[in-house]
N, C-alpha and C positions, 0 to 999 in steps of 0.2 A: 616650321618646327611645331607651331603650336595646331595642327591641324593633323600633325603626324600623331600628336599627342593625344589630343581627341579622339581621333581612330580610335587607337588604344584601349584607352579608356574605355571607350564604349562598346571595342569589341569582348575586353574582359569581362568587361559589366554579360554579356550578351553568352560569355562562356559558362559564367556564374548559374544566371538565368536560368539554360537549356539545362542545367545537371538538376534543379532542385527537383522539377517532377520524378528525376534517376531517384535521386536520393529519397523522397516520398514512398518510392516503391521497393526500396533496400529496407523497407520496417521487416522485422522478422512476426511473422504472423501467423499463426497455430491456434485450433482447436484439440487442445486430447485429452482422452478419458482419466478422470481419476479414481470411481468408483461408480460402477451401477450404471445410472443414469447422471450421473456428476462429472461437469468437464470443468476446464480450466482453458479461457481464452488468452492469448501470449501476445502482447502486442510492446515488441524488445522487454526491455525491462520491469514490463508492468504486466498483471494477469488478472481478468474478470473472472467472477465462475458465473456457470452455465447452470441450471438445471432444468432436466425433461421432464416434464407430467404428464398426468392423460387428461391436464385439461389446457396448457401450452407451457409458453418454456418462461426461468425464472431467471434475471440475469441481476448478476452484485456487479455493480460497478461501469461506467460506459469507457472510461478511460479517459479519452477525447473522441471528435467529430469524425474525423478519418476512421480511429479506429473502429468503433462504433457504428459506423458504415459497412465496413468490411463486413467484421462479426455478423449484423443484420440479410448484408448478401449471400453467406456463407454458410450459414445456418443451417440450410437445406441436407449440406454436407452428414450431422447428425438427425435430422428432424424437420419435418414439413408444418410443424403448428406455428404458430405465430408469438411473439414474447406477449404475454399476460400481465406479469410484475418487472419494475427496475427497480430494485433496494442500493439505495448510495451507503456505505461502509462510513463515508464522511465526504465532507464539503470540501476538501483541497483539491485543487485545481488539475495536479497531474493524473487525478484516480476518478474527478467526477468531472469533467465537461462530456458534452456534447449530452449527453439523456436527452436531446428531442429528438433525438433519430430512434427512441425506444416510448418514448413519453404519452403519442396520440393512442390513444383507447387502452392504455396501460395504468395497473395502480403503480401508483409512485409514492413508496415507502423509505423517511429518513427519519435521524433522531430527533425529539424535540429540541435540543438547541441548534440545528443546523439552520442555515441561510432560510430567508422567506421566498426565495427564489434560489437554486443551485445553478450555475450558469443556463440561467434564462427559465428554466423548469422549476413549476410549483409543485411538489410535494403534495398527494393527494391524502393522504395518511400519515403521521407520526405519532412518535411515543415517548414513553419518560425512560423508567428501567427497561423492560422484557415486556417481548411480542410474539405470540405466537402463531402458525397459521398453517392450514392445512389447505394443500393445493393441490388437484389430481395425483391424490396418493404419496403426495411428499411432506411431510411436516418440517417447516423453517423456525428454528429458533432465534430470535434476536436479541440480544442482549448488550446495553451499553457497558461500555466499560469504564465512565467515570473519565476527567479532565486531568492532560497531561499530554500524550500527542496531541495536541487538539481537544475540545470540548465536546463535539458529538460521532466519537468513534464507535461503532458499534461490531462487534462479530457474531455469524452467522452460521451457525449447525444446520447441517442439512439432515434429514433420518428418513432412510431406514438404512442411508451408508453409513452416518457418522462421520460427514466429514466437515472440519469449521474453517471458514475463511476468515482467516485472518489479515489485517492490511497494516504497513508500518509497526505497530507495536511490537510486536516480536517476525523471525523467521526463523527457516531451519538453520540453521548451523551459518550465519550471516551477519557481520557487525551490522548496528546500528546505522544509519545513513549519515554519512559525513560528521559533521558537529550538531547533529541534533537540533537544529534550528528552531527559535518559537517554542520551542518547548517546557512544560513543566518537568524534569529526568525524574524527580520522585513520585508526580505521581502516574506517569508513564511507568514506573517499574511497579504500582499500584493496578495500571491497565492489565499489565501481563498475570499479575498474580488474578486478576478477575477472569483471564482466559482461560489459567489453570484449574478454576474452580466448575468449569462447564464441563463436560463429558463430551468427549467425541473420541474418535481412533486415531483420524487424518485429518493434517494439518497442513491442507491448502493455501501460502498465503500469498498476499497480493504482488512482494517480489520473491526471484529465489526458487527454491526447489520444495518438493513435494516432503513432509516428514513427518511426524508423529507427536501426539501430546507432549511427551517426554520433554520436546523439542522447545515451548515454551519455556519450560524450569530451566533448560540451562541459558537460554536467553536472558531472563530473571539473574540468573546469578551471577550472568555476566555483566550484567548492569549493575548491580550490587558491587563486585568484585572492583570493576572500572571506579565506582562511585569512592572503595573506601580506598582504596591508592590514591587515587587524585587528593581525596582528603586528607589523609594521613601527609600526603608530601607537604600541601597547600600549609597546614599546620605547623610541619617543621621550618617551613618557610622558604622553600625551594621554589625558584620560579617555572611559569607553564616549562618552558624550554627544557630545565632542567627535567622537569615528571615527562615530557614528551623522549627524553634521555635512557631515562631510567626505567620506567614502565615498560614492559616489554609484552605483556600479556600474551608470553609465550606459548601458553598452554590454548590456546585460540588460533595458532599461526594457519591453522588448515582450516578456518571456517573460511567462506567469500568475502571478500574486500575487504580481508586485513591489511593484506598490505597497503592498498590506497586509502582507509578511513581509520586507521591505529592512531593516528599523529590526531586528526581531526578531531576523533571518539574522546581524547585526552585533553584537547583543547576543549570541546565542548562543554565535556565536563567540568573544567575549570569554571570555565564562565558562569556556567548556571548555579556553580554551587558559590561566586564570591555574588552573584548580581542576586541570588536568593540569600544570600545575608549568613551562609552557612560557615563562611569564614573572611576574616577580611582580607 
């Protein structure tokens, strides 16, 4: 019996095994245009952009290793020049590993508070507020946005399409991710209002779909909106459960992952406004 067991076991283990390389190659993985010479790389859930010059290509973000690979194999697909710059949006883990598969003969451009190293990769250039640079006919505007998702988020205008990539802070028509983790929510709804103060047309952002300035103000609002219900409830003294009840932010029902992040979005908010002191 116990040898039948072991079989088992180890033929499971061995079924497991043989599917992850499946499952490795189940990522959903696209290159496509968003303006001009401007793309947007899909790797599932997460998106780099791309841009062409005429002196090589500029890439925001590596994602991870794998994907980062790909992208670099695939390249050819729009373009035969070789990546020039990797600019990190910011240092968290899901949006910036792997950059050494972009990093050998590349500037590598992050905010000044970001890592001394971003998974494994030195930063060959950084800055305070605003960067500016012009690369084979493209000018990059970068601009931080101030501490709240994280301390060194920056977004990135492209020109002469006008389009900014944005990462985590806002998206188009898309709650916020889960409970907001780590985060400061006020001055995250401080980052957004700093997106809204930059010009561009299109609003590429790191998840999510393609949409328009417009798109961060209601993002802003919706963070606003979430912040004074939570509050207002918090106040009268009703518990999370009950505001996760009652809150309905129905006039949201049709953005992306309401349904799965409405409960979380109200939780979170709780949290960060009783752990910042904003009520007890």
């Amino acid at each position: 019996m116990t040898n039948l067991l072991s079989r088992g076991v180890m033929a499971a283990a061995l079924v497991v095994l043989t599917a992850l390389p499946a499952l490795a190659q189940d990522a959903k993985r696209a290159i496509t245009n968003v303006a001009g010479d401007v793309y947007r790389f899909q790797n599932n859930f997460h998106f780099a952009l791309v841009v062409v010059t005429d002196d090589g290509v500029v890439v925001v973000d590596p994602i991870n290793k794998e994907a980062a690979g790909w992208l670099k194999d695939n390249l050819s697909s729009v373009t035969d020049k070789p990546v020039t710059h990797l600019i990190y949006s910011h240092s968290h883990g899901d949006h910036a590993s792997g950059g050494g598969v972009f990093a050998d003969g590349a500037e590598v451009i992050a905010h000044a508070n970001a890592p001394a190293e971003i998974d494994g990769v030195t930063p060959t250039q950084r800055f305070d507020d605003q960067m500016f640079m012009d690369i084979g006919g493209k000018s990059f505007e970068l601009t931080w946005l101030g501490e709240g998702h994280g301390k060194d988020l920056i977004a990135v205008v492209v020109r002469p399409e006008n389009v900014a990539f944005i990462v985590d802070a806002a998206a188009p028509k898309r709650l916020p991710f889960r409970d907001m983790p780590n985060s400061n929510i006020d001055g995250w709804i401080d980052q957004v209002r700093a997106v809204e103060r930059l010009d561009f047309d299109i609003f590429a952002p790191g998840h999510g779909n393609v949409g328009t300035r417009a798109d961060a103000t209601d993002a802003r609002i919706y963070l606003e909106l979430l912040k004074d219900q939570v509050l207002g409830g918090l106040i009268a003294g009703k518990s999370v459960d009950d505001l996760v009840a009652t809150i309905t932010l129905e006039d949201y029902s049709d953005w992306a992952q309401f349904d799965n992040w409405r409960e979380a979005n109200i939780r979170g908010m709780a949290r960060f406004l009783k752990e910042s002191g904003q009520v007890n």
